[in-house]
N, CA, C and O atoms as CSV, one atom per row, in Angstrom:
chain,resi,resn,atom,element,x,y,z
A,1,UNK,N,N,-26.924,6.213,22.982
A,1,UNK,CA,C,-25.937,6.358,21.936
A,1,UNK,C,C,-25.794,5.020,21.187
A,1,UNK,O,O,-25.929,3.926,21.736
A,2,UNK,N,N,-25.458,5.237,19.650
A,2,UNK,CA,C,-25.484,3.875,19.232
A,2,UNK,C,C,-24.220,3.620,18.850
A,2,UNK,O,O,-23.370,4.301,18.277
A,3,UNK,N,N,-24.253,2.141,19.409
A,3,UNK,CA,C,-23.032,1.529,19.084
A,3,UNK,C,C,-22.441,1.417,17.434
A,3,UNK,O,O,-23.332,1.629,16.611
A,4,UNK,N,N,-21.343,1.176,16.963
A,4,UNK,CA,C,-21.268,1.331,15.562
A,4,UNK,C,C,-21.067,-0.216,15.414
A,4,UNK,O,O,-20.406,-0.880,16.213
A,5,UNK,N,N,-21.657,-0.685,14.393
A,5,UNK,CA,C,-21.809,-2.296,14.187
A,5,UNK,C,C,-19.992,-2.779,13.616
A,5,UNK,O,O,-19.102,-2.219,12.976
A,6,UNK,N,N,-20.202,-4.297,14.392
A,6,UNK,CA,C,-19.296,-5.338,14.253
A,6,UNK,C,C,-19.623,-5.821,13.026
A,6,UNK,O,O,-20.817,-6.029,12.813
A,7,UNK,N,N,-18.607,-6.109,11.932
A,7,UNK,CA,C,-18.138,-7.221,11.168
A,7,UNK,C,C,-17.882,-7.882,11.357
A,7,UNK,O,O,-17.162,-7.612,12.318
A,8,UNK,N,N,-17.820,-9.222,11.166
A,8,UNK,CA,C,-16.939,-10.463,11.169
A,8,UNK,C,C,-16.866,-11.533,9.421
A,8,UNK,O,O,-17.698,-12.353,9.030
A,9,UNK,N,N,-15.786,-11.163,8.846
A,9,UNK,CA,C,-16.009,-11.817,7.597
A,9,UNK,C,C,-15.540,-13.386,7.934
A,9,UNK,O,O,-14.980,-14.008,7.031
A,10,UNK,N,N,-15.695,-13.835,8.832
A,10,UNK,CA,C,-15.722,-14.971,9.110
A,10,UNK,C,C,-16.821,-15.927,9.510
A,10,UNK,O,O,-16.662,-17.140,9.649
A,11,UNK,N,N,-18.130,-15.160,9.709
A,11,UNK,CA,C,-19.114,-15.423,10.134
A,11,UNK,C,C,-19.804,-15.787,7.921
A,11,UNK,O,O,-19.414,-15.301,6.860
A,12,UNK,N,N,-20.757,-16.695,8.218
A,12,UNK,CA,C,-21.154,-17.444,6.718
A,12,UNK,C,C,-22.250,-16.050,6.547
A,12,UNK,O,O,-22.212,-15.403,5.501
A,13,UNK,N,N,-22.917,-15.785,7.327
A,13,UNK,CA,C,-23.707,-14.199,7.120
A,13,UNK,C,C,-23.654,-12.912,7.379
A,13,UNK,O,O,-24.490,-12.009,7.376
A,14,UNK,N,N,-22.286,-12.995,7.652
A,14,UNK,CA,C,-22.256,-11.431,7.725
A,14,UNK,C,C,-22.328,-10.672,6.064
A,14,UNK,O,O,-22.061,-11.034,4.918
A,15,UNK,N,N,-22.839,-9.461,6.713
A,15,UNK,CA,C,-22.377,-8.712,4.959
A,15,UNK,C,C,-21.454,-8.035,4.859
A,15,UNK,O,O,-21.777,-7.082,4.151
A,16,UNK,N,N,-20.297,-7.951,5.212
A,16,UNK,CA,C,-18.812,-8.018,4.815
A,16,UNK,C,C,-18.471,-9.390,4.236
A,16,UNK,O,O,-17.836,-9.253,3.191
A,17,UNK,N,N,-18.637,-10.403,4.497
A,17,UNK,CA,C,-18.033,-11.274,3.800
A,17,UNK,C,C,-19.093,-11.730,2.408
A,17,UNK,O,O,-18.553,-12.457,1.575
A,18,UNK,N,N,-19.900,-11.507,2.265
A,18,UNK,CA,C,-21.083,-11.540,1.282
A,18,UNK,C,C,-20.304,-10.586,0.480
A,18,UNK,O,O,-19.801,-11.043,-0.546
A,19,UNK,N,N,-20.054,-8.987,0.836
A,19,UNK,CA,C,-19.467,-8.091,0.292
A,19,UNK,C,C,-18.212,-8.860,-0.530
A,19,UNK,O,O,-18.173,-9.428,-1.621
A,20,UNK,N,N,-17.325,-8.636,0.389
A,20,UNK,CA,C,-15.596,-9.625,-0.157
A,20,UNK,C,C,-15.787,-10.819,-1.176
A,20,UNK,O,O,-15.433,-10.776,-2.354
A,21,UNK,N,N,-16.505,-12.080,-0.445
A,21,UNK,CA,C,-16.735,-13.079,-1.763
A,21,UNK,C,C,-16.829,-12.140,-3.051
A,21,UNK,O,O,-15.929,-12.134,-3.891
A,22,UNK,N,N,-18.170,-11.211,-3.176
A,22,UNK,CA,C,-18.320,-10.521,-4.615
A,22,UNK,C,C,-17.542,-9.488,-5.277
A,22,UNK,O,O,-17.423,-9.383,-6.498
A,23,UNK,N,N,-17.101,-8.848,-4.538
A,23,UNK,CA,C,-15.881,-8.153,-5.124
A,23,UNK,C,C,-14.493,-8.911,-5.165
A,23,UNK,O,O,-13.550,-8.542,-5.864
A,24,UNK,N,N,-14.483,-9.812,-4.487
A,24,UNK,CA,C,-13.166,-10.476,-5.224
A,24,UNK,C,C,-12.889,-11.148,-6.340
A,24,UNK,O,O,-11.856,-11.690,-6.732
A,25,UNK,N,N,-14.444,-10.984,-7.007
A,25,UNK,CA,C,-14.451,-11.537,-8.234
A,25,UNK,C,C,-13.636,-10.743,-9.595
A,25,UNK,O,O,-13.730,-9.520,-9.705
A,26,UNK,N,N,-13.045,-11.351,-10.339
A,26,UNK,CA,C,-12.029,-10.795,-11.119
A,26,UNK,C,C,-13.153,-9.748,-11.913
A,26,UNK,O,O,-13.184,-8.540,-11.677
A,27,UNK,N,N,-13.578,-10.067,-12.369
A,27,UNK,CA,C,-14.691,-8.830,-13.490
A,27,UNK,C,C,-14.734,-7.568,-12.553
A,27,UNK,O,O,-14.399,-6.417,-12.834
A,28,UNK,N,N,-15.223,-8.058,-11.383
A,28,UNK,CA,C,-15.480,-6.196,-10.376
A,28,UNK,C,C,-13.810,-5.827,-10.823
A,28,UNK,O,O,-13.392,-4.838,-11.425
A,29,UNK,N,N,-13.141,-6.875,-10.349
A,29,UNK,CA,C,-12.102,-5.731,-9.853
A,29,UNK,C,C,-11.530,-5.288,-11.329
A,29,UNK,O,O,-10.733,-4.355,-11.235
A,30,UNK,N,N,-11.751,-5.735,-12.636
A,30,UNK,CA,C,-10.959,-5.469,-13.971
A,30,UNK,C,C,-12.027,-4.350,-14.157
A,30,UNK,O,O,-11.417,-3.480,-14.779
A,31,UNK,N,N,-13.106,-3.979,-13.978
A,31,UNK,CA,C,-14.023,-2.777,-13.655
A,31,UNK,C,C,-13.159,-2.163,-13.485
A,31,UNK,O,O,-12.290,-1.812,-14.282
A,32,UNK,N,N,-13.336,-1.850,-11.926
A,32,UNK,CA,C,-12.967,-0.915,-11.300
A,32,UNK,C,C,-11.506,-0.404,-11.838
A,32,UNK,O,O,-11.266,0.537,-12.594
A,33,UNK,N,N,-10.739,-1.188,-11.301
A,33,UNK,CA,C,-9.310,-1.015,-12.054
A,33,UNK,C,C,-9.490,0.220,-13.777
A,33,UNK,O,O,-8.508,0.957,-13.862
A,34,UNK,N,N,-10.576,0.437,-14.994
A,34,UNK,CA,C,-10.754,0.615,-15.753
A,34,UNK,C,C,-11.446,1.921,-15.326
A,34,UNK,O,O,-11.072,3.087,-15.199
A,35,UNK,N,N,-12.421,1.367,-15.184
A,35,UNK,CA,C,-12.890,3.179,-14.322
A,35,UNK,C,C,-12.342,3.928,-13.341
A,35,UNK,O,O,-12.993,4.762,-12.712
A,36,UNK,N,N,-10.876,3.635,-13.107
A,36,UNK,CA,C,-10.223,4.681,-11.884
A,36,UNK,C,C,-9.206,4.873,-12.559
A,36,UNK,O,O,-8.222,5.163,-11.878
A,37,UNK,N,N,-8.945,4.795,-14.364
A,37,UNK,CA,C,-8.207,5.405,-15.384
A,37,UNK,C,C,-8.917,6.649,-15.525
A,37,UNK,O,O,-8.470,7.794,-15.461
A,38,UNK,N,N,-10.366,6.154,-15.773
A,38,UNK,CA,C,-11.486,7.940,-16.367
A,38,UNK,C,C,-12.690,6.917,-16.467
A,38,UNK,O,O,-12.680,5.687,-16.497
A,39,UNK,N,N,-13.963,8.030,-16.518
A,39,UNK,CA,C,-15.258,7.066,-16.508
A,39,UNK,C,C,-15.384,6.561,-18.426
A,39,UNK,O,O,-14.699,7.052,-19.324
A,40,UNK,N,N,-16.116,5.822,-18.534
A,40,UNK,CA,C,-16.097,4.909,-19.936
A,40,UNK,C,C,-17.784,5.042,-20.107
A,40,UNK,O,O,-18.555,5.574,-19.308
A,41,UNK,N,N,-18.102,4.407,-21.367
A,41,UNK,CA,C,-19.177,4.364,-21.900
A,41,UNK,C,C,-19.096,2.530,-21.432
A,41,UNK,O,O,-18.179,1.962,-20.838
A,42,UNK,N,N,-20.672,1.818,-22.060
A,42,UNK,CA,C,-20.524,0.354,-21.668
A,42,UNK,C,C,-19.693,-0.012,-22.920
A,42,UNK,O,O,-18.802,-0.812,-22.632
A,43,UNK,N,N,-19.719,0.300,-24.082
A,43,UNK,CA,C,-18.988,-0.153,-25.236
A,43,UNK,C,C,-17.449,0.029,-25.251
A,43,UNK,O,O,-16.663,-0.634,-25.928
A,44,UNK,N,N,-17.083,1.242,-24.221
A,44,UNK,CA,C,-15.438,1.442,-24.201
A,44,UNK,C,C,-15.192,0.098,-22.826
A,44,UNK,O,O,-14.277,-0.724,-22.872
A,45,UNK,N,N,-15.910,0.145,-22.054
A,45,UNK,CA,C,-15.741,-1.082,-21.202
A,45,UNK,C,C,-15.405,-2.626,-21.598
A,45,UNK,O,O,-14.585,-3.505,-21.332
A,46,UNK,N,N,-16.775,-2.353,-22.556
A,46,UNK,CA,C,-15.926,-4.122,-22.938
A,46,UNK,C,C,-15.224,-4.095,-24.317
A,46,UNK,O,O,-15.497,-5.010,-25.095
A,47,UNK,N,N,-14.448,-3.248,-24.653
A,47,UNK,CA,C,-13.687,-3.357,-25.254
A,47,UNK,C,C,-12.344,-3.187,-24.290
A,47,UNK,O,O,-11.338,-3.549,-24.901
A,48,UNK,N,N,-12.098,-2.774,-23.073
A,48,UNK,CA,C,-11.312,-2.204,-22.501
A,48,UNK,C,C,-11.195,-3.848,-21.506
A,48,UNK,O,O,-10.142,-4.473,-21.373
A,49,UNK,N,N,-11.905,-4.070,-21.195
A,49,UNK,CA,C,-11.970,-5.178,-20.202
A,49,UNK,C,C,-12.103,-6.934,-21.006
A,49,UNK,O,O,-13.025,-7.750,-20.983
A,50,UNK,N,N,-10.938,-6.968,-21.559
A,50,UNK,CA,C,-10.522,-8.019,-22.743
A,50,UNK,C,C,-11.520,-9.395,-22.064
A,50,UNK,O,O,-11.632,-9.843,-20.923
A,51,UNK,N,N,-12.081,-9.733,-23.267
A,51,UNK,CA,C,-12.771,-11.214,-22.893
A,51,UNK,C,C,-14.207,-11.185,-21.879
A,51,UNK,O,O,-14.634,-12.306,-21.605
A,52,UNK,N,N,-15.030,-9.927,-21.268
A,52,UNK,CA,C,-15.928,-10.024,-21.007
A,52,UNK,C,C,-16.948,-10.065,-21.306
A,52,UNK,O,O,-16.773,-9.341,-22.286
A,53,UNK,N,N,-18.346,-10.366,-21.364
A,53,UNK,CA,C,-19.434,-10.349,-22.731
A,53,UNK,C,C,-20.381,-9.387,-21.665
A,53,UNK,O,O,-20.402,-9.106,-20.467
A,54,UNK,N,N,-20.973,-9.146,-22.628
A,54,UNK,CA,C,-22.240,-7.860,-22.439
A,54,UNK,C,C,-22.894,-8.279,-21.786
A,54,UNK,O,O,-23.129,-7.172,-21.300
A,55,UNK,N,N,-23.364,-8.768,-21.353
A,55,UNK,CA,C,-24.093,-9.941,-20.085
A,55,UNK,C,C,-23.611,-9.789,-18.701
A,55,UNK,O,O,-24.118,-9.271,-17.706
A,56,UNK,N,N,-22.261,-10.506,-18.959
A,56,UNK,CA,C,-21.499,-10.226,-17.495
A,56,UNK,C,C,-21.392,-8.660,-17.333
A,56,UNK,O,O,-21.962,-8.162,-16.363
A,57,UNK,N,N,-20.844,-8.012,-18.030
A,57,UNK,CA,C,-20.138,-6.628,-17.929
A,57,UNK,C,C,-21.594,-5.406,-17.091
A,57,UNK,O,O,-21.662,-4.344,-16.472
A,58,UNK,N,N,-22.505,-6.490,-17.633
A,58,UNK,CA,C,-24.077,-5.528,-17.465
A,58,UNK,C,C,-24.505,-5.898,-16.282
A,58,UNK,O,O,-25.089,-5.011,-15.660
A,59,UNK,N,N,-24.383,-7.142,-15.654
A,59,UNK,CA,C,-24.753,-7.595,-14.247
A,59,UNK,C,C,-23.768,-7.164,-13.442
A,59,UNK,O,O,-24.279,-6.798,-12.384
A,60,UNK,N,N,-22.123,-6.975,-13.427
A,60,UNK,CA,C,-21.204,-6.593,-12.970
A,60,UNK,C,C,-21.207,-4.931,-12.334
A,60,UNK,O,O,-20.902,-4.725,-11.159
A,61,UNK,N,N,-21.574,-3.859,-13.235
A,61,UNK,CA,C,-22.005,-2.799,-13.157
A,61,UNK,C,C,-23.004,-2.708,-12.573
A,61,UNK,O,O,-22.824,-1.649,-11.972
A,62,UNK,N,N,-24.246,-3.158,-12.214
A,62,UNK,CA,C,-25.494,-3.313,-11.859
A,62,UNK,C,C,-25.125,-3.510,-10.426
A,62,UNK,O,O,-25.651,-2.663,-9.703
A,63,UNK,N,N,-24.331,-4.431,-9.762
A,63,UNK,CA,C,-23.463,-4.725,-8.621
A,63,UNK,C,C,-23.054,-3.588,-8.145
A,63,UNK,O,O,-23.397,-3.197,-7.029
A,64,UNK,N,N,-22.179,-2.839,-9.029
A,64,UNK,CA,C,-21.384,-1.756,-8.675
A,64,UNK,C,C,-22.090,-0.587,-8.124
A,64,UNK,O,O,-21.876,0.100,-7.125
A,65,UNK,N,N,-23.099,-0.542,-9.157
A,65,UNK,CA,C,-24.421,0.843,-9.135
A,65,UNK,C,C,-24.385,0.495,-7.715
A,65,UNK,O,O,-23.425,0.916,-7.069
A,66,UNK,N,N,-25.434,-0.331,-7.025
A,66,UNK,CA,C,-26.096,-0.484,-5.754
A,66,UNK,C,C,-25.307,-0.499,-4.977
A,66,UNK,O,O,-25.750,-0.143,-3.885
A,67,UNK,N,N,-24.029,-0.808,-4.979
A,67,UNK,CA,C,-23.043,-1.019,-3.791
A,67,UNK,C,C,-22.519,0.487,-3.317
A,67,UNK,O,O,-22.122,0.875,-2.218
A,68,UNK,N,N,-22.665,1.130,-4.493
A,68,UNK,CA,C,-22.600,2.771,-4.344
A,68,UNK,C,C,-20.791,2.580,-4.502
A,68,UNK,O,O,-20.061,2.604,-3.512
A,69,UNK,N,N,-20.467,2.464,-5.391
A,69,UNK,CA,C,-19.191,1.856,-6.039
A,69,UNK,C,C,-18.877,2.625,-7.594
A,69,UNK,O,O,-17.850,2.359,-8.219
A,70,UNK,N,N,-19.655,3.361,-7.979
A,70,UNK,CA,C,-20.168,4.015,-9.330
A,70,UNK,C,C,-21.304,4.570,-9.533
A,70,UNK,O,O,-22.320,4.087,-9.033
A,71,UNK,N,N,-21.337,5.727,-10.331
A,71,UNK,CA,C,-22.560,6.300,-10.872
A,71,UNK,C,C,-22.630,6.157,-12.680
A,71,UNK,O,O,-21.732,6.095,-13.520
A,72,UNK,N,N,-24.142,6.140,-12.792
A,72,UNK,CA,C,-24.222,5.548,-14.191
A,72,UNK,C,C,-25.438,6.974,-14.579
A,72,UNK,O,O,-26.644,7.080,-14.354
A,73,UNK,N,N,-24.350,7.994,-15.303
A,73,UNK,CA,C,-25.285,9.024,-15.874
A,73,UNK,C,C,-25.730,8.912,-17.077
A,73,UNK,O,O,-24.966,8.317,-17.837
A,74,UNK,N,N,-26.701,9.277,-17.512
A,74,UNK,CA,C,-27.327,9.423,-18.910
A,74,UNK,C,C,-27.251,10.532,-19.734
A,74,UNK,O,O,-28.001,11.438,-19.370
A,75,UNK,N,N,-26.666,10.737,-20.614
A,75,UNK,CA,C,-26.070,11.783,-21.211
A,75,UNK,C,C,-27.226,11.621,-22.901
A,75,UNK,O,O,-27.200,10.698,-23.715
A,76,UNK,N,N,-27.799,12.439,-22.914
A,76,UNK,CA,C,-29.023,12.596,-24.269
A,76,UNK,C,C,-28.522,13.889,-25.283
A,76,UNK,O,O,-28.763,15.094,-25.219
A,77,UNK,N,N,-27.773,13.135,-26.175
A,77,UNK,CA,C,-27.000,13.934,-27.100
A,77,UNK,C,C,-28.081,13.550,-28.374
A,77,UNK,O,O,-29.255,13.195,-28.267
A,78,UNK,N,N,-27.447,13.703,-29.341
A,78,UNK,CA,C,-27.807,12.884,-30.660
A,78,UNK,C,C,-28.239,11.361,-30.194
A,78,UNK,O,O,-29.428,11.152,-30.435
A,79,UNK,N,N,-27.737,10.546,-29.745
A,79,UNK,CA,C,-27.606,9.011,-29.280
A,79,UNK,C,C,-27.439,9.279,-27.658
A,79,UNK,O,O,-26.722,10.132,-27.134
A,80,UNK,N,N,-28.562,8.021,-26.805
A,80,UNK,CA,C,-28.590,8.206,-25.190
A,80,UNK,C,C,-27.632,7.584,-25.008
A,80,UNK,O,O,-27.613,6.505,-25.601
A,81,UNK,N,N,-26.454,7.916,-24.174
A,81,UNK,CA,C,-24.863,7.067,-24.131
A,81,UNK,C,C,-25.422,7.046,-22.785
A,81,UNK,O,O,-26.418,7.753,-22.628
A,82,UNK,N,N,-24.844,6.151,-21.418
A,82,UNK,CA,C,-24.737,6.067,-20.868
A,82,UNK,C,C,-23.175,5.527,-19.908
A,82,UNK,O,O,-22.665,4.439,-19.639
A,83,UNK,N,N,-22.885,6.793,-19.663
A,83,UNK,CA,C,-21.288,6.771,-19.133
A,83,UNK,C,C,-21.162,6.448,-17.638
A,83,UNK,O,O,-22.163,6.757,-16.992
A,84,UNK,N,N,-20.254,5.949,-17.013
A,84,UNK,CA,C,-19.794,5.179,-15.757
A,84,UNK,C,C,-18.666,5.566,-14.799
A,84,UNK,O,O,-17.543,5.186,-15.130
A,85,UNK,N,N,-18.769,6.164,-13.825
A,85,UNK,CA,C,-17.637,7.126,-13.373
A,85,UNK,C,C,-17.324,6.487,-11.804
A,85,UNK,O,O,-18.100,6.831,-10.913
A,86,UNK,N,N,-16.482,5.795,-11.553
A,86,UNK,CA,C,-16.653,5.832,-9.694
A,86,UNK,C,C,-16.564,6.896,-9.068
A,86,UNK,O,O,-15.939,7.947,-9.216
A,87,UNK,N,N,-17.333,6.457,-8.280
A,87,UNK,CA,C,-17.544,7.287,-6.720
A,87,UNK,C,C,-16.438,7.500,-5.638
A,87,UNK,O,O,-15.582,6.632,-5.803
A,88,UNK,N,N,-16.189,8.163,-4.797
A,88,UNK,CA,C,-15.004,8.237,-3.880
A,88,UNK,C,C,-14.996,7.084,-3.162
A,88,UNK,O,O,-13.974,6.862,-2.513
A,89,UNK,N,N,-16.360,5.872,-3.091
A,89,UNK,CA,C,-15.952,4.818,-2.190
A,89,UNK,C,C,-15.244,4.676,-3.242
A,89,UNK,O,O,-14.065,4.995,-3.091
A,90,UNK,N,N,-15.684,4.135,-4.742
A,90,UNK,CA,C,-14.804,2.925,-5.431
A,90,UNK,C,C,-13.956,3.433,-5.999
A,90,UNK,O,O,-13.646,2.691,-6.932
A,91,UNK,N,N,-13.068,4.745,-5.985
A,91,UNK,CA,C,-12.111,4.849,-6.138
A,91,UNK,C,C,-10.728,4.674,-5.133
A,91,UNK,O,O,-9.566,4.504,-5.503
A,92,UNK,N,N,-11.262,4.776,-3.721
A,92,UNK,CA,C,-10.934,4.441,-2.159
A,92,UNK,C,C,-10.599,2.990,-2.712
A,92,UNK,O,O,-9.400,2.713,-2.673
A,93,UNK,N,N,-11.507,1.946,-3.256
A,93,UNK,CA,C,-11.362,0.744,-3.078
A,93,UNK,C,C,-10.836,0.188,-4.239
A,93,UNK,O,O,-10.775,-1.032,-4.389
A,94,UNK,N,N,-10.459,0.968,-5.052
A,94,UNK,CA,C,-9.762,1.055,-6.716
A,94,UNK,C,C,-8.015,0.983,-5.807
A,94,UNK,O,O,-7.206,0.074,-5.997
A,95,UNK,N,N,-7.856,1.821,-5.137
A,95,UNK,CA,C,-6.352,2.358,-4.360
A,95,UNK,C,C,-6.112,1.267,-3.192
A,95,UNK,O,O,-5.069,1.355,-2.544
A,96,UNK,N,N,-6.709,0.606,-3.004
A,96,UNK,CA,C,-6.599,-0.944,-2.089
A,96,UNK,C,C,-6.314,-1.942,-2.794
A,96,UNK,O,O,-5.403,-2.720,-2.513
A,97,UNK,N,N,-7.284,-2.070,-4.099
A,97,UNK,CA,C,-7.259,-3.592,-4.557
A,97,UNK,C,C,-5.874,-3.055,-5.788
A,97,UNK,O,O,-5.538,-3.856,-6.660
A,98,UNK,N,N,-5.377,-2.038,-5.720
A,98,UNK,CA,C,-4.092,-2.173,-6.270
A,98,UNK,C,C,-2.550,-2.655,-5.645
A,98,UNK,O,O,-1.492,-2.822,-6.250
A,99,UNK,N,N,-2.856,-2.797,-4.272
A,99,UNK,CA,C,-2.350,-3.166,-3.287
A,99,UNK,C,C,-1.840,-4.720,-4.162
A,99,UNK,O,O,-0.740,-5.073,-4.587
A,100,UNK,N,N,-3.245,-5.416,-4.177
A,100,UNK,CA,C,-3.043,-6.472,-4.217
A,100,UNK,C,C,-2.803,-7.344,-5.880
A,100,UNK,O,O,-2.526,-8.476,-6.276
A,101,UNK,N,N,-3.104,-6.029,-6.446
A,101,UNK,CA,C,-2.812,-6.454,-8.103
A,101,UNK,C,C,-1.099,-6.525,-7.870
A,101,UNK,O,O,-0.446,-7.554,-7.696
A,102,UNK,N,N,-0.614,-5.204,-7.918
A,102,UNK,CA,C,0.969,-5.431,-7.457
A,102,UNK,C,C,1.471,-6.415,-6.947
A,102,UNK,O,O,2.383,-7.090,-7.425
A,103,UNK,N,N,1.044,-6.540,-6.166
A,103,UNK,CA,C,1.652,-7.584,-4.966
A,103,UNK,C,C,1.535,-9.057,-6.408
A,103,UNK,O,O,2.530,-9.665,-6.804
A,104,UNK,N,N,0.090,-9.310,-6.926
A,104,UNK,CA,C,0.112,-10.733,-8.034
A,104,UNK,C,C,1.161,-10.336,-8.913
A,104,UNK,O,O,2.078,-11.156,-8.957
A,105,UNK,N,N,1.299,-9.350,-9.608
A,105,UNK,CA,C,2.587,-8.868,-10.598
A,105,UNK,C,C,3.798,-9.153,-10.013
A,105,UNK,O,O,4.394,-10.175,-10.357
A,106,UNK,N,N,4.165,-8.565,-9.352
A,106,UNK,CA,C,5.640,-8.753,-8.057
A,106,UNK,C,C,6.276,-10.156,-7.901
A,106,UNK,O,O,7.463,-10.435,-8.073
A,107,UNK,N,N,4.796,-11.380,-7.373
A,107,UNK,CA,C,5.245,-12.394,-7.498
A,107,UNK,C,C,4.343,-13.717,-8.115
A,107,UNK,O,O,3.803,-14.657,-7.533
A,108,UNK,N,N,4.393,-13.514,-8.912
A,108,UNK,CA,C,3.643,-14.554,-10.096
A,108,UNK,C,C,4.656,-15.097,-10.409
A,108,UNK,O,O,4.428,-16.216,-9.948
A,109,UNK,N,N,5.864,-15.175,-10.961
A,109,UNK,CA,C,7.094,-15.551,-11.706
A,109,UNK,C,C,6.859,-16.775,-9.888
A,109,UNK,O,O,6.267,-17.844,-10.031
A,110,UNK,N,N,7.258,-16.478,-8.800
A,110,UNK,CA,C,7.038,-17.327,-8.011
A,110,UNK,C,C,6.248,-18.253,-7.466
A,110,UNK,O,O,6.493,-19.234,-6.764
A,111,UNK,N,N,5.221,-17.778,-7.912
A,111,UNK,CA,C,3.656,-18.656,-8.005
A,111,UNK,C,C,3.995,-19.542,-9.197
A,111,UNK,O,O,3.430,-20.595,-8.902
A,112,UNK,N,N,4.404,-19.667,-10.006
A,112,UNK,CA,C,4.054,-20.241,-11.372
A,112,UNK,C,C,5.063,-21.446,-11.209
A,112,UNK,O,O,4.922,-22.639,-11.477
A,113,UNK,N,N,6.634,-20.409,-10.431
A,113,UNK,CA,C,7.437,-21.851,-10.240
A,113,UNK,C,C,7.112,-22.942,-9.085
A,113,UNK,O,O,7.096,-24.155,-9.291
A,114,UNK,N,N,6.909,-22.453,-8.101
A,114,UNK,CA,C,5.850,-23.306,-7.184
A,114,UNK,C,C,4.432,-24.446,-7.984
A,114,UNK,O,O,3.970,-25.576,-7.828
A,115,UNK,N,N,4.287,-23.623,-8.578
A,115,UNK,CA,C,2.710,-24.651,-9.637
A,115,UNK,C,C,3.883,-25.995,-9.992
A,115,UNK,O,O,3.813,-27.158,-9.593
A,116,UNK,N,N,4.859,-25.406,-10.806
A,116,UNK,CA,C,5.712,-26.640,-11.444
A,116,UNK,C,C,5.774,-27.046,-10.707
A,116,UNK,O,O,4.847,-27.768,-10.338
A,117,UNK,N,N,7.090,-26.857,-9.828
A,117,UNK,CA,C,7.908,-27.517,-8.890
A,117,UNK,C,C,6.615,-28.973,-8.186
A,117,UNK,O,O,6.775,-30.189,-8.288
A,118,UNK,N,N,5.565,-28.306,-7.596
A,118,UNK,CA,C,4.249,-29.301,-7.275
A,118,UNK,C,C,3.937,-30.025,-8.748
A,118,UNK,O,O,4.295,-31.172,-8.479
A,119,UNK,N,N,3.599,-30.056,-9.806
A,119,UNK,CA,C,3.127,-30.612,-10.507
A,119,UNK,C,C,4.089,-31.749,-11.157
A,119,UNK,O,O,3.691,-32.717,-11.804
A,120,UNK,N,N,5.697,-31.367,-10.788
A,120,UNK,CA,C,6.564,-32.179,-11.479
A,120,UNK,C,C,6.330,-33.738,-10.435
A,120,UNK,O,O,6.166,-34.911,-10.767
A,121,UNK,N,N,6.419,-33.011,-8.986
A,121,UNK,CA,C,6.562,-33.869,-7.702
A,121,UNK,C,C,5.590,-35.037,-7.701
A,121,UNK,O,O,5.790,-36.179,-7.289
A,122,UNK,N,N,4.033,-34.298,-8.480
A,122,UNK,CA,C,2.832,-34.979,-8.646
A,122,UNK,C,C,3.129,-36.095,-9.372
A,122,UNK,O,O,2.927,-37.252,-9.001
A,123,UNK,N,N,3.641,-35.725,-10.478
A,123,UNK,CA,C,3.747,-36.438,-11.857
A,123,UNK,C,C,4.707,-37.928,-11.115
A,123,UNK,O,O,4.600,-39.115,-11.423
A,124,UNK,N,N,5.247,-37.543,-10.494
A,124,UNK,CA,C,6.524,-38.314,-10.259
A,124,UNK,C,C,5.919,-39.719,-9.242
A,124,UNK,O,O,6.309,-40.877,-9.389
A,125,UNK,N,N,4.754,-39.194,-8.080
A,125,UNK,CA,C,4.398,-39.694,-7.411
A,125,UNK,C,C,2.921,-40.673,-7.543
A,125,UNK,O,O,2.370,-41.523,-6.845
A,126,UNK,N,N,2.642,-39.960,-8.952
A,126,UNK,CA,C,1.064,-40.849,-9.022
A,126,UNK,C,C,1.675,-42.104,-10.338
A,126,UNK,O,O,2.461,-42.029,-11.283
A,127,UNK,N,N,0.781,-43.235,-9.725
A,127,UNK,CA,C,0.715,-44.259,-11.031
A,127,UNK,C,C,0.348,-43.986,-12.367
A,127,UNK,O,O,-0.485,-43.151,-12.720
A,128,UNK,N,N,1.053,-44.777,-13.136
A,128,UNK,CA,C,1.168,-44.590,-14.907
A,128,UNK,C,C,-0.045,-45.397,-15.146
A,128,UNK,O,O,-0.439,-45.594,-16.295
């Protein structure tokens, strides 16, 4: 019988933490977050996903494809569109990393006064 494999995202090679480093990157998750509204075309994407360029947005998705995080169908109308829909993992993992968007919304106003509060202390303590 086979055992079911250990993670450790603490280990420098495991692939859970290979995984985590790359999805904690803000672009996956402003993705995902966008495609677990409804699936998009690449042109409603980066218009939807403020400040990303066609470059990133195209290697980002490409990530997503293989991770099995999204499907990328080809739709041959008049013009070949190619539309972007998650999958039940990355909508599973759309309903987690909202966990943690909330949680930055909730308390940012406290993060930000903490930044001051340190930066005033800084100011105060380093030479002119």
């Amino acid at each position: 019988m086979n055992k079911p494999m250990k993670f450790n995202i603490f280990h420098p090679d495991c692939p859970a933490r290979l995984f985590f480093e790359k999805f904690a990157d803000k672009w996956i998750l402003l993705i995902v977050y966008t495609l677990d509204q409804e699936s998009q075309h690449f042109n409603e994407l980066k218009k939807n996903v403020l400040g990303i360029s066609p470059k990133v947005l195209s290697q980002k998705l490409k990530i997503l494809e293989r991770d099995g995080f999204l499907t990328r169908t080809i739709h041959e109308d008049n013009l070949i569109r190619v539309e972007y829909t998650l999958t039940e993992i990355g909508k599973d993992f759309a309903q987690n990393a909202y966990q943690m968007k909330d949680w930055v919304e909730a308390n940012m106003l406290k993060v930000l006064k903490s930044r001051a509060g340190f930066d005033q202390k800084l100011e105060k303590t380093e030479p002119a």
